[in-house]
mmCIF file of the C-alpha atoms, coordinates in Angstrom:
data_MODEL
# 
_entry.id   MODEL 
# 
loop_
_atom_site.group_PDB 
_atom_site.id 
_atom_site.type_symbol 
_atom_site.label_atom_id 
_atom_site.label_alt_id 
_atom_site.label_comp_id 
_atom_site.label_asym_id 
_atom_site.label_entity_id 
_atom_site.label_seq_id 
_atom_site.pdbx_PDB_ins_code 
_atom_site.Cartn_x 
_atom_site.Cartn_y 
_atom_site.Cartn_z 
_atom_site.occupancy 
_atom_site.B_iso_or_equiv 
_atom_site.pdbx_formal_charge 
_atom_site.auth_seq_id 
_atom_site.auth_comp_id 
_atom_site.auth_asym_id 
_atom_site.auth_atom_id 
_atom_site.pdbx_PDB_model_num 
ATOM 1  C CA . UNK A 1 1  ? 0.000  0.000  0.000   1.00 0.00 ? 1  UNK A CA 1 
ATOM 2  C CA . UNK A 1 2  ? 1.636  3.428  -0.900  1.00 0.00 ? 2  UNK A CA 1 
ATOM 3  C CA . UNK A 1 3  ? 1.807  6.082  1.738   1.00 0.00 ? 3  UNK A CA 1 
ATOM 4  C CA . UNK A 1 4  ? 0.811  9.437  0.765   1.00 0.00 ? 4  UNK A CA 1 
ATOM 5  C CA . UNK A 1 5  ? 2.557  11.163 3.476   1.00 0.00 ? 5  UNK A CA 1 
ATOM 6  C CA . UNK A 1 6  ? 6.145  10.831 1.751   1.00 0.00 ? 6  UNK A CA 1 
ATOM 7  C CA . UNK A 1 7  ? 5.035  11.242 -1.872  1.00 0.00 ? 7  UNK A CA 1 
ATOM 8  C CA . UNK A 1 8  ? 4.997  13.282 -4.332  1.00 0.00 ? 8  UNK A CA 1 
ATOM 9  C CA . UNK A 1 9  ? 1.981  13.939 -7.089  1.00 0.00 ? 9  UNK A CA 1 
ATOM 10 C CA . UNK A 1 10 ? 2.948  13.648 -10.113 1.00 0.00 ? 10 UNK A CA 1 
ATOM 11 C CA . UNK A 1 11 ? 0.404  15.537 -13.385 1.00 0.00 ? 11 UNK A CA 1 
ATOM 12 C CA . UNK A 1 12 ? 0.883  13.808 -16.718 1.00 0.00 ? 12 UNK A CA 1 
ATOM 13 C CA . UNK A 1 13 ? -1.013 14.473 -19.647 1.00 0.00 ? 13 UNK A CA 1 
ATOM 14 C CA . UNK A 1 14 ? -5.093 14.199 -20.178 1.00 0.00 ? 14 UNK A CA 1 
ATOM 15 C CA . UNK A 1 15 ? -5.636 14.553 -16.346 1.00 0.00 ? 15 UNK A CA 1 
ATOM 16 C CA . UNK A 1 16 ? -3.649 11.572 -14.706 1.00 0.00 ? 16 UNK A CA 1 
ATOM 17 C CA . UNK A 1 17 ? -2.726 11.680 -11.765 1.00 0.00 ? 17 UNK A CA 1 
ATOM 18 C CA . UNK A 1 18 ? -0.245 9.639  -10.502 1.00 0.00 ? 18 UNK A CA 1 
ATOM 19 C CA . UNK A 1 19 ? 1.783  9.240  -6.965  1.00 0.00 ? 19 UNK A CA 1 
ATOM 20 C CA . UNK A 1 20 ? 5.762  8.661  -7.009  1.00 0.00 ? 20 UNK A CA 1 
ATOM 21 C CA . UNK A 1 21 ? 7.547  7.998  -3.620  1.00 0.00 ? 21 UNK A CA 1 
ATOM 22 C CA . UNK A 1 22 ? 10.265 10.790 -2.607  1.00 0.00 ? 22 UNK A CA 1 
ATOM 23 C CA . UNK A 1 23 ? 12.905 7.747  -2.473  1.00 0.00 ? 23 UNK A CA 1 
ATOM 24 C CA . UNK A 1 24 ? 12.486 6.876  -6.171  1.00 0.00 ? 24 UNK A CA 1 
ATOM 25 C CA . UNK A 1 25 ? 11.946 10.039 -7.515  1.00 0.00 ? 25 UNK A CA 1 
ATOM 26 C CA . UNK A 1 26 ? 15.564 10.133 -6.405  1.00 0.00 ? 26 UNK A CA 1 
ATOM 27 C CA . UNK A 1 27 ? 16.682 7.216  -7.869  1.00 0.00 ? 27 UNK A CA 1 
ATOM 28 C CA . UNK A 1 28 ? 15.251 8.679  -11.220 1.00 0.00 ? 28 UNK A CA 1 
ATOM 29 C CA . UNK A 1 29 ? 17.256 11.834 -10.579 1.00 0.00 ? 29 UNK A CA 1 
ATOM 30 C CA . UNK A 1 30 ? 20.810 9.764  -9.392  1.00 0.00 ? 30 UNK A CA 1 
ATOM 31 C CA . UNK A 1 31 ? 19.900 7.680  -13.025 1.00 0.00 ? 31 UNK A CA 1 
ATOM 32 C CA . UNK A 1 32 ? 19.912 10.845 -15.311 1.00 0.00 ? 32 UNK A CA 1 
ATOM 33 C CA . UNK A 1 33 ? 23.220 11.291 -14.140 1.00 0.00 ? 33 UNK A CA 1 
ATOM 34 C CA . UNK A 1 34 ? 24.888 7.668  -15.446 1.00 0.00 ? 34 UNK A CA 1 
ATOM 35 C CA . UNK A 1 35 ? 22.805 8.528  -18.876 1.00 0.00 ? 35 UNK A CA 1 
ATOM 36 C CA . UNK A 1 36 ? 26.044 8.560  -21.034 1.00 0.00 ? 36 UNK A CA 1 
ATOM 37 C CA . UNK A 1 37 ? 27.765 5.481  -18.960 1.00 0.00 ? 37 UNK A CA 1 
ATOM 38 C CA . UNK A 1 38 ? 24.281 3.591  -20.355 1.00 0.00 ? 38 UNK A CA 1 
ATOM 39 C CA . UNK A 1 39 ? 24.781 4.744  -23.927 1.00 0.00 ? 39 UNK A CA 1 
ATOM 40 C CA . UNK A 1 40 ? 28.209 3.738  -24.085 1.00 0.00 ? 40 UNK A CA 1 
ATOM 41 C CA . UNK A 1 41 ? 27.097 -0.012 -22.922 1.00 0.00 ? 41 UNK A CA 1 
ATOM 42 C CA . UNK A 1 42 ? 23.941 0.190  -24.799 1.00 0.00 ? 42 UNK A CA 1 
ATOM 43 C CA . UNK A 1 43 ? 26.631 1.087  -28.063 1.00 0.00 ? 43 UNK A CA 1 
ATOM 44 C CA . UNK A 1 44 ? 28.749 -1.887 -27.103 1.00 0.00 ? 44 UNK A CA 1 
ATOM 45 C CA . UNK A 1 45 ? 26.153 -4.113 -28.016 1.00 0.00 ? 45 UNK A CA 1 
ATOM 46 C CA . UNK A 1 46 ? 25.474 -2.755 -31.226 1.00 0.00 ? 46 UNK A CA 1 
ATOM 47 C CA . UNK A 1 47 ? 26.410 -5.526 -33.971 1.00 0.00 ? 47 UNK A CA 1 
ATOM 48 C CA . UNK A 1 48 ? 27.729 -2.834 -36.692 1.00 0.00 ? 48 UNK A CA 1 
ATOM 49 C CA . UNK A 1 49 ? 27.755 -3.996 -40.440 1.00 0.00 ? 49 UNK A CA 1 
ATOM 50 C CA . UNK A 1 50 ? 30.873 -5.489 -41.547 1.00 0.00 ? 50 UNK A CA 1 
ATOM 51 C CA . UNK A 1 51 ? 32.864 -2.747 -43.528 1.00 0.00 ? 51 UNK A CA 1 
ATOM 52 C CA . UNK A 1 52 ? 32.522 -5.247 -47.076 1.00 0.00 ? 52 UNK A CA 1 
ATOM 53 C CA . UNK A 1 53 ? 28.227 -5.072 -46.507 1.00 0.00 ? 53 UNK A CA 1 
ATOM 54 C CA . UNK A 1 54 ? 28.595 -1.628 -46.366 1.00 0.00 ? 54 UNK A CA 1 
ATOM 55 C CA . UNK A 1 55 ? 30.289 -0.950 -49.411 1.00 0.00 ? 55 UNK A CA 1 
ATOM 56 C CA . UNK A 1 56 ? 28.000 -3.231 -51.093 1.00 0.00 ? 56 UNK A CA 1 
ATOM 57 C CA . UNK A 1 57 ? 24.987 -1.308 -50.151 1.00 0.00 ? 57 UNK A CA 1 
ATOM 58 C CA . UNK A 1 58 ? 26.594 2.175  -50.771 1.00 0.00 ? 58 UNK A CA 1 
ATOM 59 C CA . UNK A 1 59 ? 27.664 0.618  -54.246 1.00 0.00 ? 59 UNK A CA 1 
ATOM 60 C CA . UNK A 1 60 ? 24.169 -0.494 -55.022 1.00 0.00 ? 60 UNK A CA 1 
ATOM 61 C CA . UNK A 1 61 ? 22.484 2.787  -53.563 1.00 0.00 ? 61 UNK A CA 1 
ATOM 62 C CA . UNK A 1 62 ? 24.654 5.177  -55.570 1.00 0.00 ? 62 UNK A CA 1 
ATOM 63 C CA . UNK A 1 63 ? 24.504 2.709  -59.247 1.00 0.00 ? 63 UNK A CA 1 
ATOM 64 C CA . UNK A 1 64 ? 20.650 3.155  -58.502 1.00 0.00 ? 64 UNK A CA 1 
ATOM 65 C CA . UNK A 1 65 ? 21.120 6.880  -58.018 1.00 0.00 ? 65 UNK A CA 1 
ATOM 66 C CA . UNK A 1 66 ? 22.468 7.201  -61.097 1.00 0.00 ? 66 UNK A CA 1 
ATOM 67 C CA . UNK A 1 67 ? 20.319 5.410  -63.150 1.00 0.00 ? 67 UNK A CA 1 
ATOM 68 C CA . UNK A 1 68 ? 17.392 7.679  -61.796 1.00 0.00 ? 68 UNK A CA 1 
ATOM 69 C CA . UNK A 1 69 ? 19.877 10.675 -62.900 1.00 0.00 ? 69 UNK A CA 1 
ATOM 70 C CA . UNK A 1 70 ? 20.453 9.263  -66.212 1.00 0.00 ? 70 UNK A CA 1 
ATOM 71 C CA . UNK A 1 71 ? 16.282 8.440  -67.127 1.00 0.00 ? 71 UNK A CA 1 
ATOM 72 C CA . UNK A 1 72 ? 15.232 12.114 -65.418 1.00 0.00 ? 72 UNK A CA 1 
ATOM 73 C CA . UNK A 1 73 ? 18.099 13.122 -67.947 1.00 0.00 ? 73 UNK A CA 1 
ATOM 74 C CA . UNK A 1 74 ? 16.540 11.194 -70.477 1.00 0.00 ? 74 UNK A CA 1 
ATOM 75 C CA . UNK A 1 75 ? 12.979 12.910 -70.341 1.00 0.00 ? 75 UNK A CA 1 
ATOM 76 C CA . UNK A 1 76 ? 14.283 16.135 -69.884 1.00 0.00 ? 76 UNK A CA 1 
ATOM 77 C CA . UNK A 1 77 ? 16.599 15.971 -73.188 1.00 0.00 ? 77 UNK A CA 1 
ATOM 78 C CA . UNK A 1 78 ? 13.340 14.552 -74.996 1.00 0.00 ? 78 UNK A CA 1 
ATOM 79 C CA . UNK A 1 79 ? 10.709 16.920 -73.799 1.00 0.00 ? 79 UNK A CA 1 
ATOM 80 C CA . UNK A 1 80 ? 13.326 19.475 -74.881 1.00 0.00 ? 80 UNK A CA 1 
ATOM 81 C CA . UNK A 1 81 ? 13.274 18.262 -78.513 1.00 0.00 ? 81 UNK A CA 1 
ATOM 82 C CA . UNK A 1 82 ? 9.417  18.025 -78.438 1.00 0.00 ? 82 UNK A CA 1 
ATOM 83 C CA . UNK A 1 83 ? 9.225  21.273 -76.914 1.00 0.00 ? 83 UNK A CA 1 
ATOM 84 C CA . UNK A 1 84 ? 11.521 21.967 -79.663 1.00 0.00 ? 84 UNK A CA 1 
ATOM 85 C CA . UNK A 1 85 ? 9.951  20.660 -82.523 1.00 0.00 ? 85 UNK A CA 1 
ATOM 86 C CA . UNK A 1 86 ? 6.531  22.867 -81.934 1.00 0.00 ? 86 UNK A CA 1 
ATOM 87 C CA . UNK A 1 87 ? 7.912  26.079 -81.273 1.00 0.00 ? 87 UNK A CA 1 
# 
């Protein structure tokens, strides 16, 4: 049963109310502190891509960026010649 003698209220959006205990409203405080020890260890565990996957993908990414180049290319050079042809 929670005490409301040594807590604190606590507003949150669309009218909730909701009671926190002085102790672990602490504790939340104390954990903002070891924020960038966590995303170091939570970086750790990251499995990063193997350097030969990502030059696959950044090989296949920019060929396909340059065959959208080349058929935007295309239609402009021919709607210039019709554009051409009727003026």
């Amino acid at each position: 049963m929670l005490n409301l003698v040594n807590c604190v209220k606590l507003y949150l959006t669309r009218g909730r109310v909701f009671y926190l205990e002085k102790g672990d409203l602490m504790k939340k405080s104390k954990s903002k502190d070891n924020f960038f020890k966590g995303v170091i260890s939570e970086m750790k565990k990251v499995k990063w891509p193997e350097f030969k996957n990502v030059t696959k993908y950044f090989l296949a990414t920019l060929v396909f960026c340059l065959i959208l180049v080349a058929y935007f290319q295309g239609l402009d050079f021919v709607s210039s010649i019709i554009r051409g042809l009727f003026n």
